[in-house]
C-alpha positions as CSV (number, residue, x, y, z in Angstrom):
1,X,72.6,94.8,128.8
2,X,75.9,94.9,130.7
3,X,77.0,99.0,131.5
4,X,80.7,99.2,132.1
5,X,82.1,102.5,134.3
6,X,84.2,103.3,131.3
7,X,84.6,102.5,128.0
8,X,88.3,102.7,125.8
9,X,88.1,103.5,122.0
10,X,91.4,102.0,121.2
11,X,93.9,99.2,122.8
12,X,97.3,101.1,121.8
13,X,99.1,101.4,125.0
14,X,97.8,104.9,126.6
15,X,93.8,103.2,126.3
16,X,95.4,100.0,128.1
17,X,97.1,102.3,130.7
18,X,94.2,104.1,131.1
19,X,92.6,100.7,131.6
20,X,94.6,99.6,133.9
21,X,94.3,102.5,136.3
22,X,90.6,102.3,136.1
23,X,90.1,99.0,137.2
24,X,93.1,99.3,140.0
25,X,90.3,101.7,141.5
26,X,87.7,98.9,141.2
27,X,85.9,100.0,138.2
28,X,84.3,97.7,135.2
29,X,86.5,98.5,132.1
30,X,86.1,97.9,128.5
31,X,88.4,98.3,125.5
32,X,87.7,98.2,122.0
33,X,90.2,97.7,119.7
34,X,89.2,97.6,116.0
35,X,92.4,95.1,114.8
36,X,92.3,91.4,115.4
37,X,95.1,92.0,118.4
38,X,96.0,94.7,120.7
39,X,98.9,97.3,120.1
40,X,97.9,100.1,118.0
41,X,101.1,101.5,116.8
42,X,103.3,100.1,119.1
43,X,103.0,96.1,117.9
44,X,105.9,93.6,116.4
45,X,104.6,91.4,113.3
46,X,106.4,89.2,110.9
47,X,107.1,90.4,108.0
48,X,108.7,88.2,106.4
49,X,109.2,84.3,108.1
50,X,111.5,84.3,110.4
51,X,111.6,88.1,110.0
52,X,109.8,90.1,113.0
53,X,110.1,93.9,113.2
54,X,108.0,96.7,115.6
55,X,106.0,98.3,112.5
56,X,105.6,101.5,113.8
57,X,106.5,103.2,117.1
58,X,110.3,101.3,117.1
59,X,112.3,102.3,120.4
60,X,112.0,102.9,124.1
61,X,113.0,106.0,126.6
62,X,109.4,107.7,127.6
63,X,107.4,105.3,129.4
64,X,107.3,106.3,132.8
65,X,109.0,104.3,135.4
66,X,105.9,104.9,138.0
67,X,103.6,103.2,135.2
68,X,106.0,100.2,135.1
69,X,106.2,99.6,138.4
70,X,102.9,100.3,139.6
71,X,101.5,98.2,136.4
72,X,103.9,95.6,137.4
73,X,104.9,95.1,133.7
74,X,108.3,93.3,134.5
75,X,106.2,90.6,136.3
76,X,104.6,90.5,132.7
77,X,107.7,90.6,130.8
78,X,108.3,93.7,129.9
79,X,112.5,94.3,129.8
80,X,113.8,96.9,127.8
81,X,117.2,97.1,127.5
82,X,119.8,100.5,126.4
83,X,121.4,100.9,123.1
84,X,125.0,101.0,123.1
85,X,126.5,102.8,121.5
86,X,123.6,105.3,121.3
87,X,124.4,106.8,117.9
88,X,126.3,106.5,115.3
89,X,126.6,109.5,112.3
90,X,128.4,108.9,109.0
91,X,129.4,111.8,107.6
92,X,130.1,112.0,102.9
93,X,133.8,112.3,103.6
94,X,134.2,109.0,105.7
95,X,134.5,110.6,108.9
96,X,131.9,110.0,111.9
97,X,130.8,110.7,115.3
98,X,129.7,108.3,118.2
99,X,127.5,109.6,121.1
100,X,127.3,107.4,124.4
101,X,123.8,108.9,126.4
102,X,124.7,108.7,130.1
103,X,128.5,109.0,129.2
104,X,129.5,112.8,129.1
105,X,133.4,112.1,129.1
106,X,133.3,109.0,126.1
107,X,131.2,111.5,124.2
108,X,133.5,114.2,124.6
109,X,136.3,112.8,122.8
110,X,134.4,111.8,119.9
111,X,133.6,115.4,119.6
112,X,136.9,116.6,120.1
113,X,137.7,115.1,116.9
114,X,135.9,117.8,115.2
115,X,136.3,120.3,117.6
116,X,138.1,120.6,120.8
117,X,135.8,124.0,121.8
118,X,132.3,122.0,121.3
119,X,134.0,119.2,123.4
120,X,134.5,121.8,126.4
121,X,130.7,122.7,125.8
122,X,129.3,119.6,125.6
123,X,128.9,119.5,129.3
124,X,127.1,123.5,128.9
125,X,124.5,121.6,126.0
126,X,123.7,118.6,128.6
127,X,123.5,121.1,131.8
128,X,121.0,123.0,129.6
129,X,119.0,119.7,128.7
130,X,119.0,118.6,132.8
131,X,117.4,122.2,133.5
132,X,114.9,122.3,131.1
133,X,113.6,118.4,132.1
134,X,114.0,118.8,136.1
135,X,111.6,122.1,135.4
136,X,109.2,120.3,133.4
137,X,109.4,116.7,134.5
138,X,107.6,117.1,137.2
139,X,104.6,118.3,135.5
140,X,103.9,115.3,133.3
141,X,101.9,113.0,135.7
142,X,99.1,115.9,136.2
143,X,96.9,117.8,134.1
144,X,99.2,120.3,131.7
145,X,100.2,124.0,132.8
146,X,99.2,126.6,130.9
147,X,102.1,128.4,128.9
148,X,102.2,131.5,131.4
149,X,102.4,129.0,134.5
150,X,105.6,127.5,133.0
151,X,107.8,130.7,132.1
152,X,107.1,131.3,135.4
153,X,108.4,128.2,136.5
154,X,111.6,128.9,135.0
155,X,111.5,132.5,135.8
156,X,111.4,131.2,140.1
157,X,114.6,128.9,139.4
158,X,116.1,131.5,137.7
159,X,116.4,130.1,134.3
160,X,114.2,132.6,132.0
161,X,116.6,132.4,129.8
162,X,116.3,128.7,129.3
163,X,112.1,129.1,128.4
164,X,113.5,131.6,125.7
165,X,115.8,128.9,124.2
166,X,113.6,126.0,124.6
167,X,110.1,127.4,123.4
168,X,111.2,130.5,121.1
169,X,114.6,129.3,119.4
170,X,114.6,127.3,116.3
171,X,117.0,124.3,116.9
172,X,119.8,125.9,114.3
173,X,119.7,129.2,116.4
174,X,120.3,126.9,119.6
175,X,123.0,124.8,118.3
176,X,124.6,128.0,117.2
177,X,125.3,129.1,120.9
178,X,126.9,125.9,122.2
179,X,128.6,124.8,118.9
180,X,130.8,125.8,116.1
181,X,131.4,122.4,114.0
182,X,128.7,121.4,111.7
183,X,129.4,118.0,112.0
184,X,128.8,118.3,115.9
185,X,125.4,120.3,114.8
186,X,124.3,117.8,112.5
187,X,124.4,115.0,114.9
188,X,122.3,116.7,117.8
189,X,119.8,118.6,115.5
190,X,118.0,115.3,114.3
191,X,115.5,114.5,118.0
192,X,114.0,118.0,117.5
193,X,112.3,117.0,114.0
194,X,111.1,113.7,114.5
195,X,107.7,113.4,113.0
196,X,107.8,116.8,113.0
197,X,106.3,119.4,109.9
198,X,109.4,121.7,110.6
199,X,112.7,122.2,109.3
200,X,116.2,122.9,112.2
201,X,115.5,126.4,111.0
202,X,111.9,126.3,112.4
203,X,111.4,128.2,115.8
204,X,109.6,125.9,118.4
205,X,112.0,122.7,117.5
206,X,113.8,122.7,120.7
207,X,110.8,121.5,122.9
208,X,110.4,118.8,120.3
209,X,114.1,118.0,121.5
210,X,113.2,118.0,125.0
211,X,110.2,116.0,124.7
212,X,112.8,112.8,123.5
213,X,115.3,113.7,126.3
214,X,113.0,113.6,129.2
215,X,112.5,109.9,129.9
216,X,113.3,107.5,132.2
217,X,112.4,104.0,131.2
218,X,115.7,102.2,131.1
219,X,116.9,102.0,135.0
220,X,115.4,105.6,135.6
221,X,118.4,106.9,133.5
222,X,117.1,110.4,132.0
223,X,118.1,110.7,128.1
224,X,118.5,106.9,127.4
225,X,117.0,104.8,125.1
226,X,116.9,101.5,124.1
227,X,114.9,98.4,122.8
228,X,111.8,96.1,124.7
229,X,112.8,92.7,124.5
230,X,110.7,91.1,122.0
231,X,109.5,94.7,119.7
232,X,107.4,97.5,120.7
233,X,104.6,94.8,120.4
234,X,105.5,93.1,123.8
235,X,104.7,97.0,125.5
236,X,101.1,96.3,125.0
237,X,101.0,93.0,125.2
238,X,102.2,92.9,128.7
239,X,99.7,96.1,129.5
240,X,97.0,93.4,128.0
241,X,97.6,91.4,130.7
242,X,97.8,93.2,133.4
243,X,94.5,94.5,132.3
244,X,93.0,91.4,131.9
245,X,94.5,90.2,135.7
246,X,92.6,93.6,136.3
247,X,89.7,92.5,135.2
248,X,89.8,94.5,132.0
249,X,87.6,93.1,129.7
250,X,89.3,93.5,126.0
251,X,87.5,92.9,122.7
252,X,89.5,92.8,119.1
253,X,88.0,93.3,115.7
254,X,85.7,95.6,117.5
255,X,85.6,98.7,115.5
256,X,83.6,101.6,116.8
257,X,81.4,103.5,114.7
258,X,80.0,106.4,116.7
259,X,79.6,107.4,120.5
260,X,76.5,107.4,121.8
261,X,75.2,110.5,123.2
262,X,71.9,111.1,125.1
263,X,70.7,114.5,126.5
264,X,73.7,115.6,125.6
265,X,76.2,113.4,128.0
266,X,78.2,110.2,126.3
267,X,76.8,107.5,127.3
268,X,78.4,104.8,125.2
269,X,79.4,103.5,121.6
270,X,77.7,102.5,118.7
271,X,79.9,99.7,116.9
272,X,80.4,99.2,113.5
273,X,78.3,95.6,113.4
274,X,75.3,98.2,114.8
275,X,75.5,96.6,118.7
276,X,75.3,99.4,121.4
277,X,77.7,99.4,124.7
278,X,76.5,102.1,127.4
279,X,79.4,103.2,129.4
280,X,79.5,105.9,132.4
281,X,82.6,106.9,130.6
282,X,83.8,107.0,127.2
283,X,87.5,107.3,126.8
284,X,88.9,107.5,123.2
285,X,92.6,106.6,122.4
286,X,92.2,108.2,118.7
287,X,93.8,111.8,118.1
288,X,91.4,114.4,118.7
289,X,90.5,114.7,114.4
290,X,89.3,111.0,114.0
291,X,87.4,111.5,117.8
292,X,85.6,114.5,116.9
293,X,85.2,115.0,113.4
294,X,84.5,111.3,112.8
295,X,83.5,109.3,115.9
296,X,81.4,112.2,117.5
297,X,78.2,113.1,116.1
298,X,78.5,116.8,115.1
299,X,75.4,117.9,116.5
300,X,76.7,117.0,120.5
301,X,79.9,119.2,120.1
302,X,79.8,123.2,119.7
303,X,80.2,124.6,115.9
304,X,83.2,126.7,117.2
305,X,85.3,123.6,118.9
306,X,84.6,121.3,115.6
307,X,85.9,124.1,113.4
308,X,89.0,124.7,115.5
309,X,89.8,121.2,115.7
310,X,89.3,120.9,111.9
311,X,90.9,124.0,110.9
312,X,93.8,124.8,113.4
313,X,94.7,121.6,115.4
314,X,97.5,120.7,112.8
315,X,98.1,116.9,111.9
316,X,100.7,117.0,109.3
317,X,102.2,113.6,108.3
318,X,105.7,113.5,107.3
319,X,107.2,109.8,107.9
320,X,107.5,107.0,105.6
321,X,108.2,104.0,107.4
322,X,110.8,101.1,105.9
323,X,111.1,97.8,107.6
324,X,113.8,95.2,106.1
325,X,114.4,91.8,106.7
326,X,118.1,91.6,105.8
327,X,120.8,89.0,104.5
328,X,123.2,91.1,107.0
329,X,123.7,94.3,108.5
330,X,124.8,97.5,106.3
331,X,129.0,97.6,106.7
332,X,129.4,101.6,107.0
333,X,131.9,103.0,105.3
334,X,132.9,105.2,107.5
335,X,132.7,103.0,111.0
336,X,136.1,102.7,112.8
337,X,138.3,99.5,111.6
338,X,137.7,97.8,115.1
339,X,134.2,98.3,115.4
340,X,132.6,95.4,113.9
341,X,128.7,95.6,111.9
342,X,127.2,94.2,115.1
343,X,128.5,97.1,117.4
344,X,127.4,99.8,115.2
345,X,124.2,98.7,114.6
346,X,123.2,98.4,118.1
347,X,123.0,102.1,118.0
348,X,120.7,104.4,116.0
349,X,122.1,105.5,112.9
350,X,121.2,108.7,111.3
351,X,121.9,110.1,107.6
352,X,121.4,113.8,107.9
353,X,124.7,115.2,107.9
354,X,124.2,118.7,107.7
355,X,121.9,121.0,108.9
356,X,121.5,122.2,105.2
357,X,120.8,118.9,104.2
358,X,118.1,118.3,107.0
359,X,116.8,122.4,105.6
360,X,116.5,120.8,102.1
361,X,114.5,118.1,102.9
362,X,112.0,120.0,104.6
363,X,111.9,122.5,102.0
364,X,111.1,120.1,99.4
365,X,108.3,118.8,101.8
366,X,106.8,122.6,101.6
367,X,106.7,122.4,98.1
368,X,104.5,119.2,98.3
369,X,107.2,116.9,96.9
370,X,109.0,113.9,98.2
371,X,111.9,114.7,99.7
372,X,115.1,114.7,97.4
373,X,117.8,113.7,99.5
374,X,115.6,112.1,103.1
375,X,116.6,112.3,106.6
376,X,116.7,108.4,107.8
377,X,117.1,107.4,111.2
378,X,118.3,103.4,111.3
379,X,117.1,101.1,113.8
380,X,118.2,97.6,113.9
381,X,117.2,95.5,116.9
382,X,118.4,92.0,116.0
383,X,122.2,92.2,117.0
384,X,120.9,92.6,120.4
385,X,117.6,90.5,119.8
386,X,118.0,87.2,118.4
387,X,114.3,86.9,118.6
388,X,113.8,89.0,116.0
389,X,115.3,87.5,113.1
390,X,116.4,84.0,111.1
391,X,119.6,82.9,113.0
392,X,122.7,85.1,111.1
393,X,119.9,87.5,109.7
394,X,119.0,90.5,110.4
395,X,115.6,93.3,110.5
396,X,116.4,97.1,109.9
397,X,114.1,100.0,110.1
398,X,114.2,103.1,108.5
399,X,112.3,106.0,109.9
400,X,111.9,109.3,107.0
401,X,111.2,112.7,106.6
402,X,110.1,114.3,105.1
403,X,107.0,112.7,102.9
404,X,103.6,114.3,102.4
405,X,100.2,112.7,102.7
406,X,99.5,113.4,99.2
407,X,102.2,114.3,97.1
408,X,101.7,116.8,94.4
409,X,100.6,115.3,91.2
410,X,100.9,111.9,92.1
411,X,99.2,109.2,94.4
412,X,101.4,106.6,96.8
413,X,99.1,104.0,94.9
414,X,100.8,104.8,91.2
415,X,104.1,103.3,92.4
416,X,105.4,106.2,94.7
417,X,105.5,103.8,97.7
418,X,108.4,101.7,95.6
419,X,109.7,104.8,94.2
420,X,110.1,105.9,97.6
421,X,111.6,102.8,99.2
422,X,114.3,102.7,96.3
423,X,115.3,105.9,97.3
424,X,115.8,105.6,100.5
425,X,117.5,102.2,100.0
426,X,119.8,103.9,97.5
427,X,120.6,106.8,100.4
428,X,121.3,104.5,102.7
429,X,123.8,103.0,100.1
430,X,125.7,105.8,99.9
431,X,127.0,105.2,103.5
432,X,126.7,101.4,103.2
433,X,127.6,99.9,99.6
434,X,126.0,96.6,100.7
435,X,122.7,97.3,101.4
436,X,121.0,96.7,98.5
437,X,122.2,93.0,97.9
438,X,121.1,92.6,101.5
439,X,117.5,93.6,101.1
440,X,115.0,89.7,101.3
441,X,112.1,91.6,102.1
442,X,110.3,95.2,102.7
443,X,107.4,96.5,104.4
444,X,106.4,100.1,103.2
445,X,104.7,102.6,105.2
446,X,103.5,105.3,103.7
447,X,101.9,108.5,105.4
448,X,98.4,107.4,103.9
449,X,99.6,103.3,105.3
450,X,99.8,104.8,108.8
451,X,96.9,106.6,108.3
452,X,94.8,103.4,107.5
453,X,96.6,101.2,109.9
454,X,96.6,102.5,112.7
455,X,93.9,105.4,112.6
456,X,96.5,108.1,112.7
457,X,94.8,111.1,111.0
458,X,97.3,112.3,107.9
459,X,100.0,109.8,109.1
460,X,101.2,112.2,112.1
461,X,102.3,109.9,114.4
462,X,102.3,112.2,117.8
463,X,98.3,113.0,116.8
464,X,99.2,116.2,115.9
465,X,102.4,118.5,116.1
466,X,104.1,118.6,119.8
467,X,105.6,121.9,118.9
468,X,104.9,124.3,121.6
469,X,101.4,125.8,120.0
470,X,100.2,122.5,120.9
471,X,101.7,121.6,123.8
472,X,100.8,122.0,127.6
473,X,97.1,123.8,128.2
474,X,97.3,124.2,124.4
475,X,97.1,120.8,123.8
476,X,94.7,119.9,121.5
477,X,93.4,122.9,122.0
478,X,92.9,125.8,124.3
479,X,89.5,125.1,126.1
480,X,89.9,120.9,125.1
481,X,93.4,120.2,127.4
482,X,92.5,118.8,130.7
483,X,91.5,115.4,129.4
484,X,87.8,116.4,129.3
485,X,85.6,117.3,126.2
486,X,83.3,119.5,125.4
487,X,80.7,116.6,125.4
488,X,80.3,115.6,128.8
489,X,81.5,111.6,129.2
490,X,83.6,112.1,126.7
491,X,87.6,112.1,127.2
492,X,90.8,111.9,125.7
493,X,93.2,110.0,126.4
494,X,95.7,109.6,123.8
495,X,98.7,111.5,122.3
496,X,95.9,114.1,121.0
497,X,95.9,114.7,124.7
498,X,99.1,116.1,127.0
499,X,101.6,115.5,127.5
500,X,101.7,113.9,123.8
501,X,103.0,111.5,121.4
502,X,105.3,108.9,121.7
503,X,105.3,105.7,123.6
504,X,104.6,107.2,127.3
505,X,101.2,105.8,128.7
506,X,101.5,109.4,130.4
507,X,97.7,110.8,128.6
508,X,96.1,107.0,129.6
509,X,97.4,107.9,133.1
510,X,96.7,111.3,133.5
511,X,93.4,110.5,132.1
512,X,92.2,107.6,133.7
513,X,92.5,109.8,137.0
514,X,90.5,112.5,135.5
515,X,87.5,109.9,135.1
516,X,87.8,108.5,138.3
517,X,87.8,111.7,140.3
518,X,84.7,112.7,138.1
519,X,83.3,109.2,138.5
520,X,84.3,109.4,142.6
521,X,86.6,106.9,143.6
């Protein structure tokens, strides 16, 4: 029976970073991935012939330049590209607001249009965001600080203040010291709630801003993102081959059914088929629920870790996912006269357009309901993609909040899923009158649908909140945030893990040097 070094529950792209780094060190690697192809959440399918969208994780600013270079992706063909213009916000009375990341003065004037004081302290709100990311930035490549460790951080440079606004604030209470327009509000509040079980009035939300202003991936520019040629799909499938060059061996419609655990040390996997795979090192890509409540026998774990992972480590799911193929792109009502569909669309488009409206969604969340009137955030790669679409066609996805997991009184099985997708069609509608004649196809995604797609426990897409309870040494858990388990062998090395969700390969770095120090080089 072969015995690999380490062994990856998972090929999304932090188990195939972690896979690379392990076998740049010279270590025999394998990944199990339980689909018939790698990717986890960040993949690119057809939905539709001709009609190819990325079906989850949907746009690009977090993975670390150091990972891309020293992965060699481009040599793979990884290109991602910026989005330009980077948003676009329709406001009810036909007015709206362009932002351009990277371009301070262009964005200025657009806010000038709503108010000439917020436009004078635009550059105060980006100086704020710079201080915050050059204190923390150069954390994320190492094992997480603990919370005390980084107020003092900011207490040396002399920016306490700045830990008080970033960690204690709520994003409303922030906004309310750099702006006065609502409309200027509205537009910024939206990065702080993605996938997010909070409202702008919720304290902690300015972190989750931070953590989507802090990377580098497009030409090392801080702030910007933008598209991967091809879909989120061609991230992994170019860490796939690098692995493989590697000599990462990579097996699909694997599933994993349990880790093995001897004398109490991992020591391998049980599949689902029965077959056993011993492993020096068992690294699981799942969020920290499904990898110890589910793939870890209960017995090789302490009674006190298990319940605080089941009780307190919060996985709330609150995105329902809409991919279109469309006859053509939505024609705004309120985009400028010169600005043609193409332009517009190249940017992300939100429809929140107050902070009351963003309030009201997340309070009908609380209830257990659907939300009324949804926060969508708009991506459409094709007008910068042909590869993506039927030529003159287009593919659209809508990202929502807020949606529970189950829904009170009703099941996303009894027709909520196409209730759902009406209404968010309908919202977008309001803004632009064509979009329902455009509509050839949809794909729905569900809280529950991500759930059972991808293995992401109650749909949370992050693994678990990345407010700042579960961020840094808190992440998943105090005692669980170093990469290591409880159960010796046994690591994480996921978004469960820090520095969190979205599409970094930070945790599948940090982690894969965790094992190799413990392993010895």
């Amino acid at each position: 029976m072969t015995t690999y070094d380490a062994i990856i529950l998972g090929g999304g792209h932090n188990g195939l970073v972690a896979a690379c780094y392990l076998a740049k060190a010279g270590k025999k690697v394998l990944v199990l991935e339980r689909y018939h192809t790698v990717g986890g959440a960040a993949i690119t399918e057809e939905i539709h012939p001709g009609f190819r969208v990325s079906v989850a994780s949907y746009s690009m600013s977090l993975m670390r330049p150091e990972i891309i270079k020293e992965l060699r992706l481009a040599d793979y063909g990884f290109e991602v590209y910026a989005k330009s213009p980077s948003y676009f916000m329709p406001f009810p009375d036909g007015r709206h607001l362009l932002l351009y990341a990277g371009d301070r003065e262009r964005t200025k004037v657009e806010i000038a249009k709503f108010s000439v004081k917020d436009a004078a302290n635009y550059d105060a709100w980006e100086d704020f965001w710079d201080r915050c990311c050059d204190i923390i930035e150069p954390t994320l490549m190492g094992p997480p600080l603990s919370i005390a460790a980084l107020a003092q951080r900011f207490d040396d440079a002399g920016w306490g203040d700045d830990f008080r606004r970033l960690m204690l604030l709520s994003m409303g209470d922030l906004l309310d010291e750099f702006f006065e327009s609502e409309y200027v509000k509205a537009t910024m509040a939206p990065q702080s709630l993605i996938s997010t079980a909070a409202g702008p009035a919720s304290p902690g939300t300015p972190y989750v801003f931070l953590v989507h202003a802090i990377g580098r991936a497009i030409q090392g520019r801080r702030g910007v993102w933008g598209y991967v040629r091809g879909g989120m799909g061609a991230v992994t499938q170019t860490l796939a081959a690098a692995a493989r060059d590697l000599g990462v061996e990579i097996r699909t419609s694997a599933e994993v059914a349990e880790v093995l655990v001897e004398g109490g040390v991992a020591t391998g996997v049980v599949l689902a088929n029965g077959d056993s795979v011993r492993a020096r090192a068992v690294l699981s890509n799942a969020d920290p629920k499904r990898t110890f409540l589910q793939l870890t026998p209960a017995s090789a774990l302490p009674a006190d870790f298990r319940q605080r992972i089941e009780k307190h480590y919060r996985v709330t799911g609150t995105v329902y996912k809409l991919n279109l193929a469309l006859a053509e792109l939505p024609r705004y009502s309120a985009a400028p006269a010169d600005m043609p569909p193409e332009v517009i669309s190249r940017g992300t488009v939100d429809i929140a357009p107050t902070l009351g409206y963003l309030e009201r969604a997340w309070d009908d969340f609380k209830r257990g309901e659907c939300s009324r009137e949804p926060f969508v955030e708009i991506f459409s790669q094709s007008p910068t993609d042909p590869t993506m679409a039927s030529p003159g066609k287009h593919v659209l996805s809508c990202f929502c909040q807020f949606f529970p997991y189950a829904p009170n009184g009703r099941t996303w099985d009894d027709g909520l899923r196409e209730e759902m997708a009406d209404r968010i069609i309908n919202k977008v509608a309001e803004y632009a009158p064509n979009i329902n004649g455009a509509v050839i196809a949809r794909q729905m995604l569900a809280p529950v649908d991500l759930e059972a797609r991808f293995g992401l426990t109650g749909g949370n897409i992050f693994h678990g909140e990345m407010t700042p309870d579960q961020s840094f040494n808190l992440r998943p858990i105090p005692g669980a945030a170093d990469y290591r388990t409880p159960l010796p062998g046994l690591y994480l090395c996921g978004s469960g893990a820090w520095p969190g969700g979205g599409v970094s390969g930070i945790p599948g770095h940090n982690a894969a040097q965790v094992v190799l120090g413990d392993l010895g080089r």
